[in-house]
N, C-alpha and C positions, 0 to 999 in steps of 0.2 A: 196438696190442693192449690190449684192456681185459683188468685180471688183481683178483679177488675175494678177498682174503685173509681168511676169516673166524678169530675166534681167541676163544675166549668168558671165557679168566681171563688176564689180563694182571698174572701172579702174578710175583714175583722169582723167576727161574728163567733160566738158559743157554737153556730152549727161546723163553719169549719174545724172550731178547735176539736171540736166531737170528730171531724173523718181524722183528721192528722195524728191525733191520738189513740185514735181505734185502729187507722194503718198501723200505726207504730206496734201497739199491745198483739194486733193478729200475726205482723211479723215475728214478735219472741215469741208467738205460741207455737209456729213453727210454719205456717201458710205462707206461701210466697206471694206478696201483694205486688198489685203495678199500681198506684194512681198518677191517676192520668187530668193532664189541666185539658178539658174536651174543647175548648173553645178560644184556644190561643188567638184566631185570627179578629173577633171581637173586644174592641177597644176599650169595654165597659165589662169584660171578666177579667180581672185581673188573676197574674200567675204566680204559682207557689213559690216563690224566690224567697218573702219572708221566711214560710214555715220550714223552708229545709234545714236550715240547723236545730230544727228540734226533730230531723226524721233520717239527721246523719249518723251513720251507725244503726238503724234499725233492721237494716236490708231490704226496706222499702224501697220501690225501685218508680224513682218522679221522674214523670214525662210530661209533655208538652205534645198533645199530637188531635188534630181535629178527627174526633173518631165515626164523622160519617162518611169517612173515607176508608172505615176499616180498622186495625187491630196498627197500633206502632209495629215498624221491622223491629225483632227480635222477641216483641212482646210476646209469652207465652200463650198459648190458647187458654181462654178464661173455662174454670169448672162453674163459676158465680159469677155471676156481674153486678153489684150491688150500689144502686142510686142515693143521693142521698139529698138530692137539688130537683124539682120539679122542672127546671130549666131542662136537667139531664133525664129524666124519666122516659119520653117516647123513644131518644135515642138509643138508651141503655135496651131499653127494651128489646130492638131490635139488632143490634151488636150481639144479645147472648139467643136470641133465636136463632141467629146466624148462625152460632156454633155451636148451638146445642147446649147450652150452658144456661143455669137454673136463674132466674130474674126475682132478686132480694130488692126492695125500698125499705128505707127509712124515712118514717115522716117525722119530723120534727116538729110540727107545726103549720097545717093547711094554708088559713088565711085566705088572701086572692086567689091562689094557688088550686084552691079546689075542683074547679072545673076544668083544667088541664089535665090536669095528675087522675081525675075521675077515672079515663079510660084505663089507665096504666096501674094503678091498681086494682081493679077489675081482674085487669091478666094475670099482674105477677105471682109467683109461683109462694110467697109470703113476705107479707109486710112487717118491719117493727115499727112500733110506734114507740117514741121516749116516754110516754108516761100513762098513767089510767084515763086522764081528762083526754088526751090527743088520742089516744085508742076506742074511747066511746064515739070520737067528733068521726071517725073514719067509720066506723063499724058497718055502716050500711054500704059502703064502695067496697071492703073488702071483704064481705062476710065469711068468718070461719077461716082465716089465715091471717087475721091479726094477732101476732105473739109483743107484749111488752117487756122490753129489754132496755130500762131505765141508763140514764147517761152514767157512766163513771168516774172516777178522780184515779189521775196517776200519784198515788200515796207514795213511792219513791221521789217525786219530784215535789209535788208539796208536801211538806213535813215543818213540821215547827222548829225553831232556830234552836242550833247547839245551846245545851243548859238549859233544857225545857219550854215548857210552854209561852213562860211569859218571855217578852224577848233581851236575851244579857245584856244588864247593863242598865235597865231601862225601869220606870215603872211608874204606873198611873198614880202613884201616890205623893203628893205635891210636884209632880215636873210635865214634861208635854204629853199630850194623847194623840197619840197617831190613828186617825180615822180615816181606813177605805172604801171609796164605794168603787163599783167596776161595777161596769154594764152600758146600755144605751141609754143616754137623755134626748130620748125623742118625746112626739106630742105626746106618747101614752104615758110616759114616766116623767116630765117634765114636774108637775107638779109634786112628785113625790121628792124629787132632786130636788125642789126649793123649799120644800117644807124641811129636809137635811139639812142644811143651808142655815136655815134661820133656828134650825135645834141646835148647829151647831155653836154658832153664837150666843145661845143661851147658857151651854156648857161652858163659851171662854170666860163667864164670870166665877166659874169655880179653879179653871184651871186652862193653860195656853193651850191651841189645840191645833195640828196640822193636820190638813184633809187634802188627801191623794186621790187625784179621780183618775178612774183609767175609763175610758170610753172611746167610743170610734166617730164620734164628731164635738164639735162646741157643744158646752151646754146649753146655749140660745137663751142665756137670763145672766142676769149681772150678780156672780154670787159673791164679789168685793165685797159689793155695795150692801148686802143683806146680810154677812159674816162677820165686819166688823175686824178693830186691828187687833185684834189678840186671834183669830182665824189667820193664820197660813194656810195658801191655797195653791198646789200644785198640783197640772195637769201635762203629765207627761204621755196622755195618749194614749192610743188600742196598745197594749204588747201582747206579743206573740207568745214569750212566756212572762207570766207575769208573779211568776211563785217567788223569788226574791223578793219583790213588795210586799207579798202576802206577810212572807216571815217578820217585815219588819213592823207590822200595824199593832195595834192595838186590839184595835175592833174592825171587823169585815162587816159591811152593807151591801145589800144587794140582793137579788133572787136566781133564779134557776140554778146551774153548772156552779157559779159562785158562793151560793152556801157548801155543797160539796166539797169547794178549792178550800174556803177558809177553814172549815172543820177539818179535812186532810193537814190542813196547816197550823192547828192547833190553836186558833182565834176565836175567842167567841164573835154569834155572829148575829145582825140585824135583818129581818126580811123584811127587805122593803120595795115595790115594785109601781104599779098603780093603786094598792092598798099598801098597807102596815100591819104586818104579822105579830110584831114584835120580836123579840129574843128567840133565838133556835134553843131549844131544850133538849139536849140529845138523849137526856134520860126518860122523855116522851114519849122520843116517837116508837112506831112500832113498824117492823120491817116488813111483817106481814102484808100492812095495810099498803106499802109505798114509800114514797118518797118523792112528794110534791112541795116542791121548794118555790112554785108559781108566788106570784103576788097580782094576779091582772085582773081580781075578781072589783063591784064597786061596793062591798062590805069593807070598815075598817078601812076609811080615807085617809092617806095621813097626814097627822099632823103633829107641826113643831114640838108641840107640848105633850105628847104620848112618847116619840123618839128624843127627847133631851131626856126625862124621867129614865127612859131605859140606860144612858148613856153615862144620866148622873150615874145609877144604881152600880156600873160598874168600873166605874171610878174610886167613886165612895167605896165599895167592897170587892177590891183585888182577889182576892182568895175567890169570890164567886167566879170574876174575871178567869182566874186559872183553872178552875175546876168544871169552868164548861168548855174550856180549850181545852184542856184533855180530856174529857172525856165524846167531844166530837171527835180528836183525833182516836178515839178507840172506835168510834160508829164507823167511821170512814175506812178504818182497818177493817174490819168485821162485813161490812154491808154495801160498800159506795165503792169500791172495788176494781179499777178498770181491768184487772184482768179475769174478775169474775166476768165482765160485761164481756173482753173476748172468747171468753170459752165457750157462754150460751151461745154466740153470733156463731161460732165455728160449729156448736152443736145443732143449730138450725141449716146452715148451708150443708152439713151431713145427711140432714134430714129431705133437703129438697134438689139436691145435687140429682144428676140425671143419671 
């Protein structure tokens, strides 16, 4: 099966890492992918050049080709053409009616996007949506070919460092706490970043604490100034892959794709986004129901003093610390899955292939 993944900004973002990961997983399933950077000639899509060292050896085959001019020379005829950028929806659309080839979207999340993408899922031949919340928000545009095929974690690539869960060498019991959070501090999550910020500094009176942020811009707030000097504060920026930090933290913060990474990575974890979930409990959830790892709801605001409590909690009690990193790395084995997550997309393109 030939499958067309077009994707026109290969921006640091959870939704790129979802195609480059899902290219990669549908290549070892055995499906020959092309994606394709659709919009090289605009200055504000930028092109896959980061993510190829994580899609070298895959047999993904990355291109660069503005595709309303057609298919790249050599590119195979697509069976699928499957969107996964609202940017790329009406053009994708038209590419695989061209050749006869079955029209897959993924939404990941509407937003302003809604009324573009309206028409385009309308036609396409089925849509996945990441999760139950973003498949109810569509339901009226696509009715009756909405399938949810929740994001996955490459469990080969995050895994928890040599000699277990907790990380060798290391331990939150009198010495540093390595805490990460990964994600966007933009306006919607600003506030919850600074309320981390100032939990965090409440934890450096028990014990020193370094905080690794990975995000894809400035924080846009002065977290020196609110961390205080027993807070170390490194920002080493979006990466591409960022599973070596994973191994090396303590504790994972964060919401969506990032609780998945840290639990594949054997870290307990914080959900923290525009609310405060508190602590991931892997022995909670139920796989039945899902796997909404959101935080955008305005229940559960957070604050300093609910996220330092949780922070003391696993400090104070390591053994807890360990025993909710492994036992999310067993959820993430069992249920979070990314090559579960290839197989259903391959058994869906079987189903609507032409």
């Amino acid at each position: 099966m030939n499958v067309l993944i077009p994707l026109a900004r290969f921006s640091p973002s959870g939704q790129t890492s979802h195609v480059v990961d899902l290219a990669g997983a549908l290549a070892r399933s055995g499906v020959r992918v092309t994606l394709v950077h659709s919009r090289p000639a605009d200055p504000t899509c930028t092109g896959p050049d980061e993510y190829r060292p994580l899609l070298a050896g895959t047999g993904v085959a990355v291109l660069s080709h503005d595709l309303a001019a057609g298919l790249p020379n050599g590119a195979p005829r697509p069976d699928v053409v499957h969107a996964h950028s609202t940017l790329d929806f009406p053009l994708a659309e038209r590419l695989a009616r061209r050749h006869g080839a079955a029209f897959v979207v993924t939404v990941h999340g509407l937003g302003c996007g809604r009324i573009l993408a309206g028409a385009s899922l309308a036609r396409a031949d089925a849509v996945i949506a990441v999760g139950r919340r973003v498949a109810a928000d569509i339901a009226g545009l696509a009715a009756g070919r909405v399938v949810v095929i929740e994001n996955g974690v490459d469990t080969d690539r995050f895994h928890p460092p040599a000699g277990g869960s907790r990380p060798r060498g290391r331990t939150t019991v009198g010495g540093e706490v390595r805490v990460l959070y990964a994600g966007r501090v933009d306006a919607e999550r600003r506030a919850g970043f600074t309320e981390l910020i100032r939990a965090l500094a409440a934890l450096s009176r028990h014990r020193r604490v370094r905080a690794v942020v990975l995000s894809d811009r400035p924080p846009g707030v002065a977290p020196a100034l609110l961390a205080g000097p027993r807070v170390s504060l490194d920002f080493p920026g979006w990466l591409v892959d960022p599973s070596p930090v994973f191994r090396t933290a303590d504790v994972v913060v964060g919401c969506g794709r990032v609780i998945r990474e840290g639990m594949a990575s054997g870290r307990p974890c914080l959900l923290l986004g525009r609310s405060y979930r508190g602590l991931v409990l892997p022995a909670a959830l139920d796989p039945a129901r899902g796997h909404d790892f959101g935080a955008g709801g305005r229940e559960g605001l957070p604050s300093a003093e609910r996220i330092a409590a949780d922070l003391l909690r696993l400090v104070r009690d390591p053994d807890l610390a360990t025993r909710l990193g492994a036992e999310g790395r067993a959820y993430a084995l069992a249920h979070l899955s990314l090559a579960e997550v290839a197989a259903r997309t391959v058994a869906l393109y079987e189903k609507v292939r032409r």
